[in-house]
BADOVEX-601667 format. One line per 10 residues: number of its first residue (from 1); for each residue x, y, z of C-alpha. Coordinates in steps of 0.1 Angstrom, whole numbers, always signed. Last residue first. Layout:
! BADOVEX-601667
NUM = X Y Z | ...
This chain:
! BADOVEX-601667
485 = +1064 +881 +969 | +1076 +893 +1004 | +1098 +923 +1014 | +1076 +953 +1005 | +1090 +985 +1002 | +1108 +976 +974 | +1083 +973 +948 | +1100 +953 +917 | +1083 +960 +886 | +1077 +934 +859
475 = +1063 +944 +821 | +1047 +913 +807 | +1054 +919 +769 | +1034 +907 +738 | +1038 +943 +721 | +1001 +954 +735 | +1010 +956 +771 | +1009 +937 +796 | +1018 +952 +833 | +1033 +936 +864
465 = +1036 +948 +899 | +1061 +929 +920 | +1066 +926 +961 | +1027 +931 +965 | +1019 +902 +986 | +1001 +883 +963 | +1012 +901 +933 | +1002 +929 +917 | +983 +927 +888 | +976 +950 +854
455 = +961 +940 +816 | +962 +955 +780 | +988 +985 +785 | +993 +1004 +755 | +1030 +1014 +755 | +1045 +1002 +787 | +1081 +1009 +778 | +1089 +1043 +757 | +1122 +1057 +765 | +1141 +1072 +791
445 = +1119 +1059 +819 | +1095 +1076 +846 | +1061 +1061 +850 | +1059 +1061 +878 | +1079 +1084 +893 | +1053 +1110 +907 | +1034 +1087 +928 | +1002 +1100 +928 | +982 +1115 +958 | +952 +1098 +973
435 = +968 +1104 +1006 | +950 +1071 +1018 | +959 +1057 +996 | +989 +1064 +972 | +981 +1059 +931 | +1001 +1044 +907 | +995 +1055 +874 | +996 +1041 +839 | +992 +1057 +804 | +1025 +1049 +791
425 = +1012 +1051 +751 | +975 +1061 +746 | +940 +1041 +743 | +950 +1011 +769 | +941 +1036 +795 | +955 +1026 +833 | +945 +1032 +869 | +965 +1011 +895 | +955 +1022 +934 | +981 +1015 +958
415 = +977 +1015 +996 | +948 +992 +999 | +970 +962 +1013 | +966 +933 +983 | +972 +960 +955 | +939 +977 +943 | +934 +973 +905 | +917 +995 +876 | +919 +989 +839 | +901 +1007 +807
405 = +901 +1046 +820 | +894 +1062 +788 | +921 +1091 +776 | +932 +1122 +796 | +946 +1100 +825 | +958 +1118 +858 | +919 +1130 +868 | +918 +1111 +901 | +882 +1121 +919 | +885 +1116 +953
395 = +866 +1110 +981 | +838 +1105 +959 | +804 +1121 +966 | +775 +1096 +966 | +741 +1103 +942 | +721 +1070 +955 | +735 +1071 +989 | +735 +1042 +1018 | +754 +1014 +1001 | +782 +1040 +983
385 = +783 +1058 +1013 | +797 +1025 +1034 | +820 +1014 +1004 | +841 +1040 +1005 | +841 +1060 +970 | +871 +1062 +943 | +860 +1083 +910 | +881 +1075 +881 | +880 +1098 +855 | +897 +1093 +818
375 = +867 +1108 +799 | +852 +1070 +793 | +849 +1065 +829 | +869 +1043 +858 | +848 +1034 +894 | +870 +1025 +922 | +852 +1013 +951 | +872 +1014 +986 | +869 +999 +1020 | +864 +961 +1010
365 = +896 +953 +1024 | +905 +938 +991 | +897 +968 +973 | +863 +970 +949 | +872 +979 +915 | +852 +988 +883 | +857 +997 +845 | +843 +1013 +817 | +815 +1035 +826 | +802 +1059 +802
355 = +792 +1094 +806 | +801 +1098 +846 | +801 +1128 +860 | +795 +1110 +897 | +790 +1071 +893 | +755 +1070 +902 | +736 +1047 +924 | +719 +1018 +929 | +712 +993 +959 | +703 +960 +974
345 = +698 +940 +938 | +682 +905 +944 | +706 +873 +938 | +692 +859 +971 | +725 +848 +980 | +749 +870 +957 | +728 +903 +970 | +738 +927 +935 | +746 +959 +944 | +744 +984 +908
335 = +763 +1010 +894 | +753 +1033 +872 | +772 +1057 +847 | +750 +1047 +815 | +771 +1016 +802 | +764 +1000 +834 | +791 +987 +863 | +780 +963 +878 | +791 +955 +920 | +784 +922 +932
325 = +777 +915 +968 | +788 +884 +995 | +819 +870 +980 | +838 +883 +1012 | +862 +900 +992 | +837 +920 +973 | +830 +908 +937 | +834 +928 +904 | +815 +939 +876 | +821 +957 +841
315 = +806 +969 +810 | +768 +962 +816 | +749 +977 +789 | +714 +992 +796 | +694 +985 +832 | +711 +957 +850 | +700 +920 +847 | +703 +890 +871 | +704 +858 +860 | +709 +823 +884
305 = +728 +791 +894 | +739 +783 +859 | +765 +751 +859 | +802 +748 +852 | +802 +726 +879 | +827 +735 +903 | +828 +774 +899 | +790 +776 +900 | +779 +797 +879 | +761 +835 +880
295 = +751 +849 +848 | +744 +884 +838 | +726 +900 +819 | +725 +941 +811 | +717 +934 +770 | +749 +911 +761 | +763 +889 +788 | +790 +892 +821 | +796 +853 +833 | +803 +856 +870
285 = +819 +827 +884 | +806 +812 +916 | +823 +794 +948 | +859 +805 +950 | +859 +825 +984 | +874 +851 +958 | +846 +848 +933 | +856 +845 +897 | +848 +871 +873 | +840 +871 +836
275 = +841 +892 +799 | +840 +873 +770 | +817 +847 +762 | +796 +854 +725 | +764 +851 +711 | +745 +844 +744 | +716 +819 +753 | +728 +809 +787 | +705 +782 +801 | +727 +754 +793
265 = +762 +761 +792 | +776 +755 +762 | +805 +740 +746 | +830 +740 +778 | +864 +724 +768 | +881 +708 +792 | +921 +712 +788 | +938 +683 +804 | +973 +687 +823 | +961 +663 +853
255 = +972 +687 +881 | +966 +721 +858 | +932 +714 +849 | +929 +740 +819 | +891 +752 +818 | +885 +765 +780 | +852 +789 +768 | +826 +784 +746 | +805 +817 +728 | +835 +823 +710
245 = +843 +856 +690 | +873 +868 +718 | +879 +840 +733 | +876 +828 +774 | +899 +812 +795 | +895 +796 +827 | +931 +788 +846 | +931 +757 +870 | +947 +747 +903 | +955 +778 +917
235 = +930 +775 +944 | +914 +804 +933 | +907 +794 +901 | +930 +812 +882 | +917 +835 +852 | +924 +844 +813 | +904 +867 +792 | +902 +874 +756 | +919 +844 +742 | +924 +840 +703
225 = +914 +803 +698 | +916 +788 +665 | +936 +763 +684 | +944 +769 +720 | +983 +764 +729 | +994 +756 +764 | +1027 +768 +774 | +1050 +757 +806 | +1075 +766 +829 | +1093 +792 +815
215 = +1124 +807 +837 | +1118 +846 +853 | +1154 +853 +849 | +1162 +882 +876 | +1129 +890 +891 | +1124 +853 +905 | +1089 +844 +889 | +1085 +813 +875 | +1063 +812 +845 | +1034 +804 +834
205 = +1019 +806 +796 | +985 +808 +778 | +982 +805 +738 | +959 +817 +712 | +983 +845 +703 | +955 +869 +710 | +969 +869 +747 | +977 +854 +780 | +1006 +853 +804 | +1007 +836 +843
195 = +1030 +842 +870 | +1039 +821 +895 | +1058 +823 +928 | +1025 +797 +942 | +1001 +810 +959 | +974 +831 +939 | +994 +830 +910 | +1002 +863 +895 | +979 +876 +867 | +989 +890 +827
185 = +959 +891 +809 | +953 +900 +769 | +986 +901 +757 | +986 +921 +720 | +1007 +904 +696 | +1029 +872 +696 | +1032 +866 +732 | +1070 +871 +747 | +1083 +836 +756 | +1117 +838 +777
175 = +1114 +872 +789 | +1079 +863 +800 | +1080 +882 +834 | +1096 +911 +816 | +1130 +922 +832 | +1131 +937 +860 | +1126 +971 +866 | +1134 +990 +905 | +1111 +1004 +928 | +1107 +1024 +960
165 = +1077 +1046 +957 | +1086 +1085 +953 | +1055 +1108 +972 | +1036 +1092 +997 | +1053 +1067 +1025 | +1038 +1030 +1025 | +1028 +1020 +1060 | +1051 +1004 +1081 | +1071 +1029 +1087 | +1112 +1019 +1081
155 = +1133 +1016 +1114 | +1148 +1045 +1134 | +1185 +1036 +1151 | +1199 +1067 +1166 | +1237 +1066 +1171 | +1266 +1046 +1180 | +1286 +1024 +1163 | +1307 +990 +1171 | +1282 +969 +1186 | +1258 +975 +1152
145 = +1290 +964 +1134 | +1292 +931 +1157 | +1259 +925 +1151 | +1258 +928 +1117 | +1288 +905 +1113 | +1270 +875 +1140 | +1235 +882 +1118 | +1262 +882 +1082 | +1276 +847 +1093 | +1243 +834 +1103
135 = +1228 +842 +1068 | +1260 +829 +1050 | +1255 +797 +1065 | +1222 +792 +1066 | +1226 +805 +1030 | +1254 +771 +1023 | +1230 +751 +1039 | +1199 +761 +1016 | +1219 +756 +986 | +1236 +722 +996
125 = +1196 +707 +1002 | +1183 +722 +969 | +1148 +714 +970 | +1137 +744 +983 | +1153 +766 +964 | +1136 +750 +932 | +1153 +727 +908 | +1151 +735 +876 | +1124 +751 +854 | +1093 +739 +875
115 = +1075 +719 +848 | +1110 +701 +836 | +1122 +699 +870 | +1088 +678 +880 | +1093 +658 +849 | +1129 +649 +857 | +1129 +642 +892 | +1096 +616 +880 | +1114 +599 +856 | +1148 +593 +881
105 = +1122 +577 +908 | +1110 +554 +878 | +1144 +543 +865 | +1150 +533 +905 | +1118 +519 +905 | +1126 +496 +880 | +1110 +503 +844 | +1086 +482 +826 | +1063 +488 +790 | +1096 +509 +784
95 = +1099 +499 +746 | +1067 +512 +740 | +1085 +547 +739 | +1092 +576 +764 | +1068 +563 +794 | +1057 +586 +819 | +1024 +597 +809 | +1013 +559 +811 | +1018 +558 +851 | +988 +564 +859
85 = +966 +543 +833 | +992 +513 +846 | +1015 +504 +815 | +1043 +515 +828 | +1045 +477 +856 | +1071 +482 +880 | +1100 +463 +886 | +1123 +457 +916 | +1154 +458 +926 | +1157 +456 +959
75 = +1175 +485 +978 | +1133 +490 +995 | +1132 +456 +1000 | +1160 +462 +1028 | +1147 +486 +1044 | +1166 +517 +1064 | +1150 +535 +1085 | +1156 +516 +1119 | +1192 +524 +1113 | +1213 +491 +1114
65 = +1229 +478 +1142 | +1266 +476 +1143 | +1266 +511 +1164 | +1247 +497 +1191 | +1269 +466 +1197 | +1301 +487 +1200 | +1282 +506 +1225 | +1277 +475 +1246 | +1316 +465 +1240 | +1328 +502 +1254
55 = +1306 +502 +1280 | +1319 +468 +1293 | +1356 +472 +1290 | +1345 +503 +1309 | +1335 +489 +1335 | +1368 +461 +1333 | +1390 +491 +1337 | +1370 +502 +1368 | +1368 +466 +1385 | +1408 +466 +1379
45 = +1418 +502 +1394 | +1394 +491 +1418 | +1412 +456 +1427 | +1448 +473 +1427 | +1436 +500 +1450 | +1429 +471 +1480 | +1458 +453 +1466 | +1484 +487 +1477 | +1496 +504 +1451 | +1536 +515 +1448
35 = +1551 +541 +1469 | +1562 +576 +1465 | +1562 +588 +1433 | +1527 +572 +1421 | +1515 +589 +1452 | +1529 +621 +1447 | +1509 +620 +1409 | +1480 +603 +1427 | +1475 +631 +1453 | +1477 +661 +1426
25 = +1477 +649 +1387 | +1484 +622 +1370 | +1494 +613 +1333 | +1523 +634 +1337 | +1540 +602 +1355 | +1540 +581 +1325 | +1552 +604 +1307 | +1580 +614 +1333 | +1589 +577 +1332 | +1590 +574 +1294
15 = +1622 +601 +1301 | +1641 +583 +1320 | +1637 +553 +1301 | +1653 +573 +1271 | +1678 +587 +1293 | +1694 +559 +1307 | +1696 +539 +1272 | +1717 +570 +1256 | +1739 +566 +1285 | +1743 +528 +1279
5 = +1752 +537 +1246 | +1775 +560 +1250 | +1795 +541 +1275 | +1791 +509 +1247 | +1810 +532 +1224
């Protein structure tokens, strides 16, 4: 027994030994075997252990302190006064005359989900690290499967191809608020993923635009107010509306939430406010009147600047993009080049085999005019021949709709042309520029969806095109060719 044991004893101190000894390597290892330290190597061992006794304490020291970010007043708990004239909104009963500013902090999460419809993509920190992720992951698998073929690469033009455009449906952008009847104006945000709804329902709606739920984000509702026309500012931070038997009109202030009416604007003796235009530098709105008038205000102030008047009816106008020149459209076929300075008209001429004009469109590269008739014609012109000529040849003269031309629209890069009717069921087409050819499926579906369309947009970037028709319905269209809202 004690044999055993002392054997057992033998081994286990043999063995610490060779762990000790594996913790060097080369000359130290076959000097630890040989002899023992001499004092000289003692004392450096020593001065090196006590280094780093050192270092070790001084970084101990660092990580005690506390983050320079952090505030102690700001854990306090302290109380903040509701009854402020800005913080009123945010109170849910009397009751809450003081909240802490945790409470507060929680109030404002909520409202700003409430008006966005969740939390956006932005916001959510575990959501945007999770797509890193996922996005890194399928770069390093995309590259390993590009490694693994071979072959001719060829990339996508840049330019939009003629013939079939790339699209797929969506639901409607107000899936979860269809308008009650006919929707006047149906227009995308001019920054924002927004789109906005109007109609004879007396009520105007946004939504957030995603293509797969399009989530509400808000409704105003205009008594005894069936809207004819709804516009962004071009900041995005208001929407003008204007009725259809009104001769006032609404501005909705979407930062403060208020909803200014307009009773008059002095100077303007007109029956009734309908038809406008904003400016896209954002300066003036165009106020289109009875009688060939019409009145230029200033965006800010509500205010008339000046009046110009075309011969006959004026039916439709439209800025350039650089807010320079108006172009009206007249009742008779003529078109007229207003100077938006000197308000002074630089040039007229005639919309070719034209009985009636309807509606007009300048694109936003200010290469193309787009005029649309009563007999379903609409005659596109470059801009240069249309300042020099008084009887200008169109470049083309589209003849796809067989009832009145009611709604033209350039998308945001002057490659498709939108020409609508609102007089006959799925009377839209998309048309390719510069081929100036139609895209033959558009509309294509296997039953009626458009009906009578009211109002057209595209948006910003010309990822979705959007139609209202007269069943309270903002049709949404994905364009695949482009990659950005």
């Amino acid at each position: 027994m004690s044999t055993t044991g002392k054997l057992n004893l033998k081994g286990f101190n043999y063995k610490r030994k060779l762990r000790k000894d594996q913790r060097f390597s080369g000359p130290l290892r076959e000097r630890a075997s040989r002899t023992p330290l001499n004092a000289t190597e003692r004392k450096s061992l020593q001065k090196d252990s006590s280094d780093s006794e050192v270092e070790n304490e001084a970084k101990g020291k660092l990580l005690s302190k506390k983050p320079a970010w952090v505030d102690e007043d700001d854990e306090a708990e302290e109380n903040v006064d509701m009854t402020h004239r800005y913080r009123k909104d945010f109170m849910k009963s009397d009751a809450e005359k003081v909240l802490t500013k945790k409470k507060l902090k929680r109030r404002l999460e909520e409202q700003f989900q409430r008006a966005m419809g969740g939390v956006p993509a932005w916001a959510d920190l575990e959501n945007r690290k999770k797509s890193k992720r996922t996005a890194s992951d399928s770069d390093s698998d995309g590259d390993d499967d590009l490694l693994c073929r071979t072959g001719n690469f060829i990339s996508n033009s840049e330019s939009l191809p003629r013939g079939i455009l790339k699209m797929s449906t969506c639901l409607p952008a107000n899936q979860e608020r269809f308008a009650n009847g006919r929707l006047a104006t149906v227009q995308f945000h001019p920054s924002a993923q927004v789109v906005m709804t109007a109609g004879h329902d007396r009520s105007v709606s946004l939504f957030q635009v995603d293509g797969i739920r399009n989530p509400k984000i808000q409704s105003i509702y205009l008594e005894s107010f069936p809207i004819y026309k709804a516009c962004f500012s071009v900041d995005g931070e208001q929407v003008i509306a204007t009725g259809t038997h009104h001769k006032m009109f609404f501005v909705y202030d979407m930062m403060s939430g208020n909803i200014i009416p307009i009773q008059k604007v002095r100077g303007v003796e007109e029956r009734f406010l309908r038809s406008f235009e904003v400016s896209p530098d954002g300066s003036f709105m165009l106020l289109t009147g009875t009688s060939g008038y019409l009145h230029l205000l200033s965006m800010k102030t509500k205010e008339l600047i000046s009046t110009m008047k075309v011969n006959g009816r004026c039916t439709a106008s439209a800025f350039t993009p650089d807010s320079s020149k108006i172009y009206s459209y007249s009742k008779e076929g003529e078109v007229f080049i207003w100077d938006v300075r000197s308000r002074k008209c630089l040039h007229k001429f005639e919309d070719e085999g034209s009985l009636e004009g309807k509606c007009i469109a300048v694109s936003k590269n200010n290469q193309y005019v787009a005029c649309g008739s009563a007999s379903g014609v609409v005659n596109l012109y470059t801009t240069d021949v249309c300042l020099k000529e008084n009887h200008p040849k169109p470049v083309k003269a589209i003849m796809n709709l067989v009832t009145s031309a009611t709604c033209v629209t350039f998308n945001p890069t002057t490659e498709i042309l939108a020409v609508a009717s609102r007089e006959t069921d799925e009377a839209v087409k998309l048309v390719h520029i510069p081929s100036y050819t139609v895209f033959s499926n558009f509309p294509v579906f296997r039953r009626k969806q458009i009906y009578l369309a009211q109002s057209m947009d595209f948006s910003p970037r010309s990822g979705f095109f959007s139609v209202g028709n007269n069943k309270g319905k903002a049709l949404l269209f994905r364009l695949k060719h482009y990659s950005d809202f």
